[in-house]
Backbone bond lengths (Angstrom), bond angles and torsions (degrees), N, CA, C in turn:
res aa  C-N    CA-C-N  psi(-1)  N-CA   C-N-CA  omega(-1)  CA-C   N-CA-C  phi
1 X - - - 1.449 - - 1.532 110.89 -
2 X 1.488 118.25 -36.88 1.473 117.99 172.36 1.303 127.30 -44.03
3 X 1.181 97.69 -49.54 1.646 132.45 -175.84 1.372 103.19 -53.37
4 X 1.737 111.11 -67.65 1.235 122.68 179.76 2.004 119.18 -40.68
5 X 1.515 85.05 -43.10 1.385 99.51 -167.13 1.973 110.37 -67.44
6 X 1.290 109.58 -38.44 1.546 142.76 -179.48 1.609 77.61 -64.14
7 X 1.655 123.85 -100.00 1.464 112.08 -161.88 1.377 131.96 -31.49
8 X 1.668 119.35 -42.69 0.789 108.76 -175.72 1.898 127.79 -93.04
9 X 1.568 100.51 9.54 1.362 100.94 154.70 1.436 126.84 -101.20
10 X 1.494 125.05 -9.54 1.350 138.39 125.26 1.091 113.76 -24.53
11 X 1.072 135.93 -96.82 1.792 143.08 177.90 1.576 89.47 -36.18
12 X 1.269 152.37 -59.61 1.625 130.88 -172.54 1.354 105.75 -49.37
13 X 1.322 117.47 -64.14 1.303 126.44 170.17 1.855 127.74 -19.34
14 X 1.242 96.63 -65.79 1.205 124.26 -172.07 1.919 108.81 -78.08
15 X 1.624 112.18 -47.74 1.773 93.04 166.79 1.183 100.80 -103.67
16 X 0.870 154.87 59.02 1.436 143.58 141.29 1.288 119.35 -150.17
17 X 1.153 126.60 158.46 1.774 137.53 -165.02 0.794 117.12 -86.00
18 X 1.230 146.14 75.32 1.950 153.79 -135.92 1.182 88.17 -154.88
19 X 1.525 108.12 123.77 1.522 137.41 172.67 1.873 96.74 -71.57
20 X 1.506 116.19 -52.20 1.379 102.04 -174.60 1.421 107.50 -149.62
21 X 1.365 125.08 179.09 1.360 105.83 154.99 1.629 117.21 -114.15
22 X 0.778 116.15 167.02 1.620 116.83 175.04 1.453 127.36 -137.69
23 X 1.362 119.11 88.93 1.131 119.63 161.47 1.585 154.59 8.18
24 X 0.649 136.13 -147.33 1.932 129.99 169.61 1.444 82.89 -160.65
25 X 1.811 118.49 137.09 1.561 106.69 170.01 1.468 115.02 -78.04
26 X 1.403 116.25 7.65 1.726 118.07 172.46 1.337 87.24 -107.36
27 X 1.824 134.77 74.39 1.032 111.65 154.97 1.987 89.29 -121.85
28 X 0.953 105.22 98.13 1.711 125.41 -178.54 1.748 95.38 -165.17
29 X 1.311 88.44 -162.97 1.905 102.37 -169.42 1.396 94.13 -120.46
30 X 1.197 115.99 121.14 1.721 120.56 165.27 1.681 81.90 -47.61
31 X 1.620 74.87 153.38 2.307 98.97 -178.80 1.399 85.66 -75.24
32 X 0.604 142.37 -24.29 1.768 121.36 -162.80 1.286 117.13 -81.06
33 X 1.751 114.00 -6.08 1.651 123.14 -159.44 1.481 77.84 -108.75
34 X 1.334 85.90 165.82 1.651 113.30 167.74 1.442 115.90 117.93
35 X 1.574 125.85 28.41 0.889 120.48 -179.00 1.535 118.30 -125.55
36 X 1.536 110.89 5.41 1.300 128.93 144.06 1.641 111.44 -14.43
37 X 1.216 109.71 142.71 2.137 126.18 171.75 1.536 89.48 -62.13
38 X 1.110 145.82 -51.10 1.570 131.92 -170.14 1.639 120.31 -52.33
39 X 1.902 91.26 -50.81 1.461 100.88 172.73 1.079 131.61 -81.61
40 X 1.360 129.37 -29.32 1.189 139.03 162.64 1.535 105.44 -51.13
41 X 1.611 130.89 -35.82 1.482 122.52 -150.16 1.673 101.36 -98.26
42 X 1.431 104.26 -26.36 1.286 118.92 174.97 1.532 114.91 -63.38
43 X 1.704 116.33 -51.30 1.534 128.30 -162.04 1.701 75.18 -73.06
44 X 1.182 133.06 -62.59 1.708 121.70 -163.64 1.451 116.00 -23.37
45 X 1.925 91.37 -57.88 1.646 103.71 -159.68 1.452 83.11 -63.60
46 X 1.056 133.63 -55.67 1.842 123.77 -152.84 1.835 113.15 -72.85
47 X 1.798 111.49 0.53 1.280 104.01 166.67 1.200 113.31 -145.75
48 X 1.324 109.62 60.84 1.839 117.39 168.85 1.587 110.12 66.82
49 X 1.652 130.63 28.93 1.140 117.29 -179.04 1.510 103.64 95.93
50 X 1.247 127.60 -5.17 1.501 113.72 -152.02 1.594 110.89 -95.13
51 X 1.030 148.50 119.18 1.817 144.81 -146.66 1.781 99.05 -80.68
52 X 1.052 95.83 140.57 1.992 87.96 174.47 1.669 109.23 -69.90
53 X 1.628 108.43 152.62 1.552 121.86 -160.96 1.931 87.53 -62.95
54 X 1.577 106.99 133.88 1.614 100.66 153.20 1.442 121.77 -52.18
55 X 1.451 128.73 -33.65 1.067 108.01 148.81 1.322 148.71 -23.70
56 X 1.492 143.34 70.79 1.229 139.56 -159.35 1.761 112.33 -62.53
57 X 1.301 98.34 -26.21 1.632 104.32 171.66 1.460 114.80 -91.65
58 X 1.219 137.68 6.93 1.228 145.18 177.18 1.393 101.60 -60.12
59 X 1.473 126.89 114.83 1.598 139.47 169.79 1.529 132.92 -13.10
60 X 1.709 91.32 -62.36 1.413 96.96 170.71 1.744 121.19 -66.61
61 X 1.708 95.38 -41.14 1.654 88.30 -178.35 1.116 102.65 -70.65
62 X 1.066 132.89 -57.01 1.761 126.11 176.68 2.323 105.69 -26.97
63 X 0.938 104.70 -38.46 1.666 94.08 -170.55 1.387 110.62 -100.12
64 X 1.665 102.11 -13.49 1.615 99.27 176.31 1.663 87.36 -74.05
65 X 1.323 134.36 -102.54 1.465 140.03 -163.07 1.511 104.38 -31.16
66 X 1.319 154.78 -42.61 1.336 136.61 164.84 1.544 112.32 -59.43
67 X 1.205 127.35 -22.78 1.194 128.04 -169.12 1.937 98.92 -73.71
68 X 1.661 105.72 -40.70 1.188 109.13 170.20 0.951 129.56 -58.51
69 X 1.602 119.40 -41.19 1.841 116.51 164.18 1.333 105.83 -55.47
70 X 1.330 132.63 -67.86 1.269 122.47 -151.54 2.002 99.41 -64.49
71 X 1.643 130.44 -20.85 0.993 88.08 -172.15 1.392 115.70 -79.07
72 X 1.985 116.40 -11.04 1.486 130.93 160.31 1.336 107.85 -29.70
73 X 1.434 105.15 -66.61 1.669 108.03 -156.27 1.917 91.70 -65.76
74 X 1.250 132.98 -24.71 1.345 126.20 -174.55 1.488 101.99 -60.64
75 X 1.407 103.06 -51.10 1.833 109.87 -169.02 1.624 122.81 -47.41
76 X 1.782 82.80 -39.59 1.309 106.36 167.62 1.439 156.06 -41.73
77 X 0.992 80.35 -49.17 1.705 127.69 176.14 1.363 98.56 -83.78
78 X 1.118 139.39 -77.14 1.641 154.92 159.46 1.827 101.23 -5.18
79 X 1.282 74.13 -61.48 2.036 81.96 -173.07 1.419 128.76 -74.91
80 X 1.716 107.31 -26.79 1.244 120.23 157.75 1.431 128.28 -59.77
81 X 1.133 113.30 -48.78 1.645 143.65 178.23 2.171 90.87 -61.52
82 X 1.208 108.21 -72.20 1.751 95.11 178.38 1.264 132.63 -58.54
83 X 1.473 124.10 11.35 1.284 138.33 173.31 1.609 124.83 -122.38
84 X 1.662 95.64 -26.29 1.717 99.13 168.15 1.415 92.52 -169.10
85 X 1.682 112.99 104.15 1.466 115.55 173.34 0.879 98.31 -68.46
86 X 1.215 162.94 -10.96 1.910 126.23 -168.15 1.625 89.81 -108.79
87 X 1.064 138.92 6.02 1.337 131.63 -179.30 1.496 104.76 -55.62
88 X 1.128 119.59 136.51 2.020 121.55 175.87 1.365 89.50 -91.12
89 X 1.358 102.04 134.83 1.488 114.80 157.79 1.814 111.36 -112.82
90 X 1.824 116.52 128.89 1.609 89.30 174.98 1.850 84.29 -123.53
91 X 1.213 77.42 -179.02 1.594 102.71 154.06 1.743 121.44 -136.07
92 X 1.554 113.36 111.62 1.528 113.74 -178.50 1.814 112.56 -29.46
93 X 0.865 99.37 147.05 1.340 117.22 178.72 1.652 127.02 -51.39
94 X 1.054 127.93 152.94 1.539 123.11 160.24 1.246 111.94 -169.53
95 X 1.150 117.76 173.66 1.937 107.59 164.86 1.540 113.96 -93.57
96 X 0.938 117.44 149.12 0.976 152.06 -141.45 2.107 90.46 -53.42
97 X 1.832 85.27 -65.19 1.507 110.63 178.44 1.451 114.54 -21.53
98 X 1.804 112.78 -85.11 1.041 132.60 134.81 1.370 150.34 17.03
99 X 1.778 94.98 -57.93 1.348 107.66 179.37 1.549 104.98 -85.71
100 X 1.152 121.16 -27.38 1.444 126.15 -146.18 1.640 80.61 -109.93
101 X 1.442 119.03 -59.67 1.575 110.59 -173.76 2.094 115.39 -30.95
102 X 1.726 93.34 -56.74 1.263 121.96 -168.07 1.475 114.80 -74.84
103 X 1.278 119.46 -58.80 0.932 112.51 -145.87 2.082 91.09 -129.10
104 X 1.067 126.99 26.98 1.601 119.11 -170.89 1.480 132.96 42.91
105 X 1.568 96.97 28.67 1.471 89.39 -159.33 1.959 98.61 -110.66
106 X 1.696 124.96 135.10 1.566 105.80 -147.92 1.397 74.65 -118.59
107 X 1.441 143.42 -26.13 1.549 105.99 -178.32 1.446 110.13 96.49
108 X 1.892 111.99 -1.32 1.381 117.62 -160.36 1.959 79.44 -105.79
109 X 0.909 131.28 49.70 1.541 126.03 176.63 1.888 114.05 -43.18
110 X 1.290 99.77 -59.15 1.508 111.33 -165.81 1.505 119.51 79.97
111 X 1.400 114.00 25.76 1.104 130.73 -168.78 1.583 116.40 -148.11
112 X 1.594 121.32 158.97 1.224 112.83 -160.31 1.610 92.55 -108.66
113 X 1.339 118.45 67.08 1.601 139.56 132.17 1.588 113.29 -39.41
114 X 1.255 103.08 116.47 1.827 111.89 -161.66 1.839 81.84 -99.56
């Protein structure tokens, strides 16, 4: 689905004349998601078999699954940038609190996200 999501804002990019793209600031996972067969099978392989805490606010799961958006939004960015560097990429605004409480999103991009 990442992939999917990455190509097809590539292809905007690429046929059409778009100064940038811009995001939705709910583009993260409400905290409460993530317990989907994909995610669950994935967090296993990455901790010895071990199931993520039912806790949905539990620390680590909270930074493992944001850690996953932001490395999305990296890929993202990556792929946009190799098809039309001056393209602006943003993401709507939020605080920080908020974003990360709500929605997993840390703001730690590593990228020049306007």
């Amino acid at each position: 689905m990442q992939q999917f999501i990455i190509n097809l804002i590539v292809e905007v990019v690429t046929q059409y004349n778009v100064a940038g793209i811009q995001l939705d600031d709910h583009f993260g996972l409400p905290v409460e998601l993530g317990y989907d067969p994909f995610t669950v099978q994935l967090y296993q392989q990455e901790h010895g078999g071990k199931s993520p805490p039912t806790n949905y606010k539990d620390t680590e799961w909270m930074r493992w699954r944001a850690d996953k958006i932001t490395d999305l939004m990296q890929r993202l960015f990556q792929a946009i940038k190799a098809v039309k560097p001056d393209c602006l990429v943003s993401l709507s605004p939020n605080s920080h609190f908020f974003a990360y409480n709500a929605y997993l999103k840390t703001g730690r991009l590593g990228c020049n996200v306007v």
